[in-house]
Wavefront OBJ file of the C-alpha trace (Angstrom):
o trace
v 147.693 101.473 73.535
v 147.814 104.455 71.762
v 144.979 103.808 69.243
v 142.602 104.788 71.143
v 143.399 108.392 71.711
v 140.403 110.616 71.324
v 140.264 114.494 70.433
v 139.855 114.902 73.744
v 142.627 113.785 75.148
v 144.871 114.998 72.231
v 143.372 118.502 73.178
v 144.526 117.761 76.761
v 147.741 116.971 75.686
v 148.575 120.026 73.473
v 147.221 122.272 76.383
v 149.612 120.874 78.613
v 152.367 120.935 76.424
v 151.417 124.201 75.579
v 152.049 125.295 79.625
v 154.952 123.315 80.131
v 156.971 124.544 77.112
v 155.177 128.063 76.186
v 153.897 129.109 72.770
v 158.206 129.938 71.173
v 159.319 126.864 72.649
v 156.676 124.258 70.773
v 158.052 125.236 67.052
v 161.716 124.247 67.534
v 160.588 121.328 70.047
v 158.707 119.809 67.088
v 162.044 120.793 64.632
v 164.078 118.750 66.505
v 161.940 115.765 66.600
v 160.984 115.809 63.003
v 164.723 115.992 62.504
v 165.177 112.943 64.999
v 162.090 111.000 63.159
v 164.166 111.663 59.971
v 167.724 110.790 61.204
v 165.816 107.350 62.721
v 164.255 106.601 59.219
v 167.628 107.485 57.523
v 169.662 105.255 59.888
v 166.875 101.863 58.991
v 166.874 102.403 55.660
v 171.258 101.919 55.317
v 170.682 99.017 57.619
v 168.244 97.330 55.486
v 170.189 98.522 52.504
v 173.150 96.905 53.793
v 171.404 93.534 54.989
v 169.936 93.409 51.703
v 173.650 93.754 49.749
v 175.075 90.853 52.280
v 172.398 88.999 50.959
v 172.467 89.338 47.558
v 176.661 88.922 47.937
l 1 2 3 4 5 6 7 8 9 10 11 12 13 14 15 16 17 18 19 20 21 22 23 24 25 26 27 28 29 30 31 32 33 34 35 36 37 38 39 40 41 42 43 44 45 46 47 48 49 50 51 52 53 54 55 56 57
Protein backbone atom coordinates (compact mmCIF):
# COMPACT_ATOMS: atom_id res chain seq x y z
CA UNK A 1 0.00 0.00 0.00
CA UNK A 2 2.39 2.37 0.87
CA UNK A 3 5.22 1.31 -1.52
CA UNK A 4 4.18 2.97 -4.04
CA UNK A 5 4.36 6.51 -2.86
CA UNK A 6 5.92 8.80 -5.39
CA UNK A 7 7.76 12.29 -4.82
CA UNK A 8 4.82 13.61 -5.77
CA UNK A 9 2.62 12.68 -3.49
CA UNK A 10 5.19 12.86 -0.60
CA UNK A 11 5.49 16.60 -1.73
CA UNK A 12 1.67 16.76 -1.38
CA UNK A 13 1.80 15.43 1.84
CA UNK A 14 4.47 17.69 3.49
CA UNK A 15 2.57 20.75 1.95
CA UNK A 16 -0.40 19.81 3.67
CA UNK A 17 1.09 19.03 6.76
CA UNK A 18 2.90 22.01 6.45
CA UNK A 19 -0.78 24.11 6.47
CA UNK A 20 -2.38 22.09 8.92
CA UNK A 21 0.35 22.27 11.62
CA UNK A 22 2.48 25.55 10.54
CA UNK A 23 6.24 25.74 10.07
CA UNK A 24 7.03 25.72 14.68
CA UNK A 25 4.63 23.08 15.05
CA UNK A 26 6.33 20.30 12.46
CA UNK A 27 9.79 20.11 14.62
CA UNK A 28 8.30 18.97 17.96
CA UNK A 29 5.44 16.96 15.99
CA UNK A 30 8.27 14.86 14.49
CA UNK A 31 10.11 14.84 18.33
CA UNK A 32 7.40 13.22 19.67
CA UNK A 33 7.03 10.57 17.15
CA UNK A 34 10.64 9.72 16.89
CA UNK A 35 10.35 9.43 20.65
CA UNK A 36 7.14 7.15 20.20
CA UNK A 37 9.06 5.06 17.26
CA UNK A 38 11.79 4.64 19.96
CA UNK A 39 9.65 3.83 23.07
CA UNK A 40 7.77 1.11 20.45
CA UNK A 41 11.23 -0.42 19.48
CA UNK A 42 12.32 -0.33 23.19
CA UNK A 43 9.10 -2.00 24.42
CA UNK A 44 9.71 -5.25 21.40
CA UNK A 45 12.99 -5.64 22.09
CA UNK A 46 12.25 -6.58 26.35
CA UNK A 47 9.48 -8.69 24.95
CA UNK A 48 11.60 -10.67 22.74
CA UNK A 49 14.29 -10.51 25.35
CA UNK A 50 12.04 -11.97 27.76
CA UNK A 51 10.45 -14.72 25.37
CA UNK A 52 13.83 -15.60 24.53
CA UNK A 53 14.97 -16.13 28.55
CA UNK A 54 11.55 -18.34 29.06
CA UNK A 55 12.91 -20.25 26.44
CA UNK A 56 16.20 -20.85 27.18
CA UNK A 57 14.83 -21.51 31.13
Amino acid sequence: MLGNIGTGEIIVIAIVALLLFGGKKIPELMKSIGKGVRSFREGVKDVEDEIKKDLDV
